[in-house]
C-alpha positions in Angstrom: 9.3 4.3 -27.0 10.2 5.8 -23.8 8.7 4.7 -20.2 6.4 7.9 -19.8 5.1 7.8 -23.3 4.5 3.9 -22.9 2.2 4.8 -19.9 0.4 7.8 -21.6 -0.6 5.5 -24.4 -1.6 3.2 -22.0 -3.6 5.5 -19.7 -5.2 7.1 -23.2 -6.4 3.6 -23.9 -8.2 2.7 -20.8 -9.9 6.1 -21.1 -11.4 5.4 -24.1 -12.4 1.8 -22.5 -9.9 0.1 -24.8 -8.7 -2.1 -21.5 -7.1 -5.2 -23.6 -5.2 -2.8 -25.2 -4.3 -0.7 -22.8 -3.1 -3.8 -20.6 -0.5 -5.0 -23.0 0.7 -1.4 -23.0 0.8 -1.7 -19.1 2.6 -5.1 -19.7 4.8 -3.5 -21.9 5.7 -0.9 -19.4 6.2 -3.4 -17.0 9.6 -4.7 -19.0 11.2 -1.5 -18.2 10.2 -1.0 -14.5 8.7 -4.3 -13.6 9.0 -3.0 -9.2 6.4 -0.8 -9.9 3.2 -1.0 -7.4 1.4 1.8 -10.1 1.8 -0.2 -12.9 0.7 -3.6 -11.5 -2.4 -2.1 -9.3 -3.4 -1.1 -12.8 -2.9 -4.0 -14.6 -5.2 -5.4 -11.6 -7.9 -2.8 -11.6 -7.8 -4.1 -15.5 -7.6 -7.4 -15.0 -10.9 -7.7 -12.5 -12.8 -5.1 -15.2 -11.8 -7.7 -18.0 -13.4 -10.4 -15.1 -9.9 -12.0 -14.9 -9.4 -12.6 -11.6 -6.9 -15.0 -11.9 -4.2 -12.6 -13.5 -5.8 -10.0 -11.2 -4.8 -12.1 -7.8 -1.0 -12.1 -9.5 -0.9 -8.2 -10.2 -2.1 -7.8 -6.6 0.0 -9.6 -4.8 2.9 -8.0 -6.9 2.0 -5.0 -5.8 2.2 -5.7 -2.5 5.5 -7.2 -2.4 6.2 -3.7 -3.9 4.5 -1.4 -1.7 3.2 -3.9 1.5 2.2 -0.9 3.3 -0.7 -0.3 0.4 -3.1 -2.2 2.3 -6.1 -1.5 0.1 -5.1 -3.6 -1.9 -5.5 -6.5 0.9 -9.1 -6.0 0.2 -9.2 -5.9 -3.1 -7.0 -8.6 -3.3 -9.9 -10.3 -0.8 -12.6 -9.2 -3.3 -10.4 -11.1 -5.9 -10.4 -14.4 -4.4 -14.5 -13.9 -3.2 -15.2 -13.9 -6.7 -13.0 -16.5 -7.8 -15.0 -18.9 -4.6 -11.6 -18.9 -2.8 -13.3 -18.3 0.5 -10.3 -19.3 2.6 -7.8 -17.1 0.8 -10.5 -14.2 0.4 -10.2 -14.8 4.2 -6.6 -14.2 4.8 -6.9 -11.1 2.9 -9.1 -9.2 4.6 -7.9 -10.6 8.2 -4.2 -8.7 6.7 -6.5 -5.9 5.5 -8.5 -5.4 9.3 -4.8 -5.7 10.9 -3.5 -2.8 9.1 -6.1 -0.1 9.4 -6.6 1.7 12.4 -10.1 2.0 12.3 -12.8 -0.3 10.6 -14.5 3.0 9.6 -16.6 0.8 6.5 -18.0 -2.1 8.8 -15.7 -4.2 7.0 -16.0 -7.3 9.7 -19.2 -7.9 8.8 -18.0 -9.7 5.5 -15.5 -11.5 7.2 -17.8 -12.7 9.8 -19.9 -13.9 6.8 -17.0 -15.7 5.6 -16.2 -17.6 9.0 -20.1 -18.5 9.1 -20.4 -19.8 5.4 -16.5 -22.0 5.9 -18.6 -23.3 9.6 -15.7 -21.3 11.7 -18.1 -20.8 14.5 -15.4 -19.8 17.0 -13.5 -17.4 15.0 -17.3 -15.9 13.9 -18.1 -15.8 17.5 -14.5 -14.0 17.9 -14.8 -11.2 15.9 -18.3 -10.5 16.9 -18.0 -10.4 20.6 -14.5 -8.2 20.2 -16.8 -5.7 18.1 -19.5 -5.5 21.1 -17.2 -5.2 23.6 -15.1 -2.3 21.6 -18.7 -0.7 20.8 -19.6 -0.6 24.4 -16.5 0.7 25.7 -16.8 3.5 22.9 -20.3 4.1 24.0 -19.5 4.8 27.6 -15.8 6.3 26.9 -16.1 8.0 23.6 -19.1 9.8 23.2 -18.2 12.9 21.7 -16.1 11.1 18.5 -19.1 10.6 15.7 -17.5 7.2 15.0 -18.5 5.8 18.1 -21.8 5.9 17.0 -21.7 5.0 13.7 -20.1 2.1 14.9 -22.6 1.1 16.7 -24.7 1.8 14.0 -23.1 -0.9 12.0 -23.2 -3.3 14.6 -27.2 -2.6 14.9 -27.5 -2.5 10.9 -25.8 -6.5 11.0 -28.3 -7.5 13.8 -30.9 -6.4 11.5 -31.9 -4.0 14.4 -32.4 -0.8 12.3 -34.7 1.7 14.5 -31.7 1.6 16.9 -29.4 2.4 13.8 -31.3 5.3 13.1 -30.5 6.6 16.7 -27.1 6.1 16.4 -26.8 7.5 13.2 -28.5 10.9 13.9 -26.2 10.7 17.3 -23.0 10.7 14.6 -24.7 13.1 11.9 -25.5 15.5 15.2 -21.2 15.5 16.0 -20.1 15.2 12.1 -22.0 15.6 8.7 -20.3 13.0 7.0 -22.0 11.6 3.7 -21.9 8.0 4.3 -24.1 8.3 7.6 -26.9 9.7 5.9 -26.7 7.3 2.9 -26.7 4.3 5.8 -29.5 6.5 7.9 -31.5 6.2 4.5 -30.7 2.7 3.7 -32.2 1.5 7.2 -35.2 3.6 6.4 -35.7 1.1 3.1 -35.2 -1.9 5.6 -38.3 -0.4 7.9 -40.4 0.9 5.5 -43.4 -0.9 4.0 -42.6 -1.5 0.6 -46.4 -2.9 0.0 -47.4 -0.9 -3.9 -50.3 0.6 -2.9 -49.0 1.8 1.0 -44.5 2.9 0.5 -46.1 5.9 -0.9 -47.0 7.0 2.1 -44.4 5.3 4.2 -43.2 7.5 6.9 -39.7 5.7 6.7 -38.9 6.4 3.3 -40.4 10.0 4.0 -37.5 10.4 6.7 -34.8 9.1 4.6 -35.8 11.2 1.3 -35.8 14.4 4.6 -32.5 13.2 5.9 -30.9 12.9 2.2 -32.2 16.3 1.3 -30.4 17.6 4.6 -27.2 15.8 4.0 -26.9 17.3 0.8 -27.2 20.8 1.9 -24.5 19.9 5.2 -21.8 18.1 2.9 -19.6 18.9 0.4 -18.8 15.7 -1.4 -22.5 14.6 -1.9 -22.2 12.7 -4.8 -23.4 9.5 -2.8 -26.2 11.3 -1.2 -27.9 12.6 -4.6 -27.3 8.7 -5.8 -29.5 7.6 -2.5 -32.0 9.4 -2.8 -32.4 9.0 -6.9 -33.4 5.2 -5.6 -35.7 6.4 -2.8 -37.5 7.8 -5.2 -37.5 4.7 -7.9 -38.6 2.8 -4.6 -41.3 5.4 -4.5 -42.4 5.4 -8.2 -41.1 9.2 -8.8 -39.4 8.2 -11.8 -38.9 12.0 -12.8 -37.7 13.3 -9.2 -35.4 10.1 -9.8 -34.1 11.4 -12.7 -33.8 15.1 -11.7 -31.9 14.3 -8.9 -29.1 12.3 -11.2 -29.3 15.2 -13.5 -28.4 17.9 -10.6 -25.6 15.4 -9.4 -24.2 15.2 -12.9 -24.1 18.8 -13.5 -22.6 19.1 -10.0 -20.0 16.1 -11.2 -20.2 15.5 -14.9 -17.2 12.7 -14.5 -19.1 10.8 -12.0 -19.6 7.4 -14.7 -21.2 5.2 -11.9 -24.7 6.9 -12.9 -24.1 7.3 -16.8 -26.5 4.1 -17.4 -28.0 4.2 -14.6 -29.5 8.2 -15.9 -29.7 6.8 -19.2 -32.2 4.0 -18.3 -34.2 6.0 -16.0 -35.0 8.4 -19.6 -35.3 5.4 -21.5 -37.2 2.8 -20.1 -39.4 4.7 -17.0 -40.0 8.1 -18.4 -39.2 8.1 -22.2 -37.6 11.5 -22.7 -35.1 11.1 -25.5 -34.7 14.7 -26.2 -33.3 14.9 -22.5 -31.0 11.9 -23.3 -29.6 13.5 -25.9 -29.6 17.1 -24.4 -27.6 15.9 -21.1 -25.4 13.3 -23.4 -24.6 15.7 -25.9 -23.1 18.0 -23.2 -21.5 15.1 -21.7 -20.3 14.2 -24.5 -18.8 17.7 -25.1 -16.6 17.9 -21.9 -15.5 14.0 -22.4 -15.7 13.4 -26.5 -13.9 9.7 -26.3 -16.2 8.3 -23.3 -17.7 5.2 -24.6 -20.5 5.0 -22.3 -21.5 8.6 -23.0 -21.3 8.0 -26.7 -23.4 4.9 -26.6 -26.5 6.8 -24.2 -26.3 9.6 -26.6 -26.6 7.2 -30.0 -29.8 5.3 -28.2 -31.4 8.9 -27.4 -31.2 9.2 -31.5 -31.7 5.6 -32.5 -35.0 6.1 -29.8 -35.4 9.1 -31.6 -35.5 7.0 -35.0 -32.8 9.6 -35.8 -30.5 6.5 -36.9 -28.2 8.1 -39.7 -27.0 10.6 -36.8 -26.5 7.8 -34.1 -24.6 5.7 -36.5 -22.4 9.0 -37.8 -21.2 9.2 -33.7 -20.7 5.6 -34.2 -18.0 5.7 -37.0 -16.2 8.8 -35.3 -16.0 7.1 -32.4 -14.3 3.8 -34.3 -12.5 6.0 -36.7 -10.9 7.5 -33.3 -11.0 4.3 -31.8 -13.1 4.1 -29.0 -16.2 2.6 -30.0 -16.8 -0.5 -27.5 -19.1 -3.5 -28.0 -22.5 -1.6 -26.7 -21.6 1.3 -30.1 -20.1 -1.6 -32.3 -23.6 -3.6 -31.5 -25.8 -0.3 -32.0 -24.2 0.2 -35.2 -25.2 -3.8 -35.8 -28.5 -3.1 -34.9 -29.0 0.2 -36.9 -27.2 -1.4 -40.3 -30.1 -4.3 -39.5 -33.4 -1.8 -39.2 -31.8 -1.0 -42.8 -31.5 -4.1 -44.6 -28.2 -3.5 -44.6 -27.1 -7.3 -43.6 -23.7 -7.3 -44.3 -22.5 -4.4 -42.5 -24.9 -5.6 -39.5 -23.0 -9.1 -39.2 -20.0 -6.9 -39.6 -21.0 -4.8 -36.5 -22.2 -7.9 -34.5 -19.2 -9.6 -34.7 -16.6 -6.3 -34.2 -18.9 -6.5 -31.4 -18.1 -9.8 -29.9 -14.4 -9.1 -31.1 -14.2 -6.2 -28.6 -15.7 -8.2 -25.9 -16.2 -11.9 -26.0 -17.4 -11.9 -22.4 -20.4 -9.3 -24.2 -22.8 -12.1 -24.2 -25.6 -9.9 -25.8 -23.5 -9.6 -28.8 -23.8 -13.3 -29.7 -27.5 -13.7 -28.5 -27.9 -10.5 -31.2 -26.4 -11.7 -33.9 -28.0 -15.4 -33.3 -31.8 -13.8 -33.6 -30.1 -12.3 -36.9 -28.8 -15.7 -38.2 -32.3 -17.4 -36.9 -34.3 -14.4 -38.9 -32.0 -14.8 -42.3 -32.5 -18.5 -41.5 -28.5 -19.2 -41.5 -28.4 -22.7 -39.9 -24.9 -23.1 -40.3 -24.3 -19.6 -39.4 -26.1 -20.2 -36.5 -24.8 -23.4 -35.4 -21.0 -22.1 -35.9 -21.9 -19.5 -33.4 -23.8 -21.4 -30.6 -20.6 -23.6 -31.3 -18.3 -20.5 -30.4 -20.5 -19.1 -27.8 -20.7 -22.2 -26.1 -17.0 -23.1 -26.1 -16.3 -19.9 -23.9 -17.0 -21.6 -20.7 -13.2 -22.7 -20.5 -12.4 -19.1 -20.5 -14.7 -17.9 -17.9 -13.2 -17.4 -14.4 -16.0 -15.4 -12.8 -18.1 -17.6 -10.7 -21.3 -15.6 -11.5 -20.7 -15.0 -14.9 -20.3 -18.7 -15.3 -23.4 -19.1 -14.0 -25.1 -16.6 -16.7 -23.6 -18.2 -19.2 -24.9 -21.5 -18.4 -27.7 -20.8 -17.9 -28.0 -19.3 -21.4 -26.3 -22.4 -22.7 -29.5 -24.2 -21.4 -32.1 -22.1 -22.5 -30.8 -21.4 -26.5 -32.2 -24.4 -28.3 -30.0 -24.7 -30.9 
């Protein structure tokens, strides 16, 4: 198979969320141009979705011996060893990664500051602080008419927890340039001032501001997407679960490939407001523009599994493994639905394709244990606690870790 058709099979794959698969495609690519910085920042961006930070940090640094000047990927390389609770390293990254930008535009020395303080490097702490009130205050007398200065400063007042003087600042920046990522900082201050007391945010006048600003920042800038996403979680703060969910529906119609509020939408139907007809009106049309998404084909089976509609839910679910791109949340669905239905060995079928797809899943197993408990499989049962519990040498996220020992503990088994 030639080069360009080994990487269209593997970018096909990692569309339809197939990202073991696609990786050994990637891998396989690699044999025939192993200098490429494309192919190993994806095997990366693979690697830390698969929570495999290990091979991630590899892929990273290879693709910086192959492109150094790609200096993103200093900080995600950074982010890498964070996870992986290699402060010092983690450290060294993002020091590479502040050298070679020209402008901290992000606020990005605040999490190395947090680094020096949690390793006890006062001095270096101390360091980069002063050098960012010193550059702030020569900006503030010297560059007022460049929006960054105050933004800036903004951050600076955001890390000393000072945010009424952020808000200044950041209506001084949003008054030179109407850039998104002021008003979603201008709105997250307003959370960190407001009263968040049930009976009194209602009537906050903080989180009134921010939900005025937001609204104004959508009208003043063109790529939005992060404003609309701000303001859906103003008003979750404020108990308008239907504004909420409005406002993600205006954004996706604006930006139907904007995944990072699929669930998100999805939940905010399901669980606060109950509207299953609108999950499966607004998935169905997602679904139409991007037929292989996995995320949009599980939302769209739980609006008709919600619906009690469960022969239709589990028809999307054996096109989309007939096509090959059901993940473990449609291979559990199917589990589920095959259980409601008696139907027990085609739900421990499901439950374990579900696993299969992704060990790291860890609903899959605690699903199919409450099956094995309720069909009173001991042995079944014990097998799989066995299984379950013999993933923590495989686990190299920190957190996950955690979650999974703490499950450990609390299965009595």
């Amino acid at each position: 198979m030639k080069f360009e058709e080994i990487i269209e099979n593997a970018d096909q794959l990692y569309k339809k969320g197939k990202y073991e698969k696609s990786l050994k495609e990637y891998k396989k690519a690699l044999k025939k141009k192993f200098n490429s910085y494309e192919i190993h920042s994806k095997i990366a961006s693979i690697n830390i979705i698969l929570r495999d930070f290990e091979e991630a940090s590899k892929s990273l640094k290879l693709a910086l011996k192959f492109k150094p000047e790609a200096y993103e990927n200093y900080f995600m390389l950074g982010n890498v060893y964070q996870s992986m609770g290699y402060i010092k390293n983690a450290i060294e990254s993002y020091e590479k990664y502040l050298e070679s930008i020209e402008q901290d535009d992000k606020g990005f020395w605040v999490i190395l500051y947090s680094l020096y303080v949690q390793l006890d490097m006062k001095e270096k702490a101390k360091k980069i602080y002063d050098e960012k009130l010193k550059e702030i205050k020569y900006k503030l007398e010297n560059e007022k008419n460049d929006p960054e200065t105050y933004h800036q400063a903004a951050i600076l007042k955001r890390f000393e927890n000072d945010h009424q003087k952020a808000l200044e600042y950041l209506n001084e920046a949003i008054k030179l340039n109407k850039n998104s990522i002021y008003y979603v900082e201008f709105a997250d201050s307003c959370t960190h001032l407001a009263n968040l007391d049930i009976e009194k945010r209602k009537e906050d006048k903080y989180l009134k501001e921010a939900v005025e600003k937001l609204e104004e920042g959508i009208k003043n800038c063109e790529d939005n997407k992060k404003i609309y996403e701000s303001l859906s979680n103003i008003y979750m703060i404020l108990e308008e679960y239907k504004k909420s969910a409005d406002t993600l529906e205006i954004l996706l119609n604006k930006y139907p490939s904007y995944s990072d509020v699929y669930i998100r939408y999805h939940n905010l139907l399901d669980k606060n407001l109950e509207d299953f007809d609108r999950i499966i009106k607004i998935y169905g049309e997602l679904k139409e523009k991007y037929p292989q998404n996995p995320i949009i084909t599980y939302c769209l089976m739980n609006g008709y599994m919600r619906k009690e509609q469960n022969q239709k839910a589990y028809e999307i679910g054996l096109k989309a493994e007939k096509e090959d791109y059901a993940d473990a949340l449609i291979y559990l669905s199917m589990g589920h639905i095959n259980e409601i239905e008696n139907k027990n060995i085609e739900a421990e079928t499901y439950y374990k394709k579900s696993i299969k797809e992704n060990k790291f899943f860890f609903d899959s197993y605690f699903k199919l244990m409450i099956f094995y408990n309720k069909l009173k499989e001991e042995e079944k049962l014990k097998e799989l606690f066995k299984e379950f519990k013999a993933l923590s040498t495989e686990i190299k996220d920190s957190t996950l870790k955690k979650r999974h020992d703490r499950m450990i503990k609390e299965l009595k088994i």
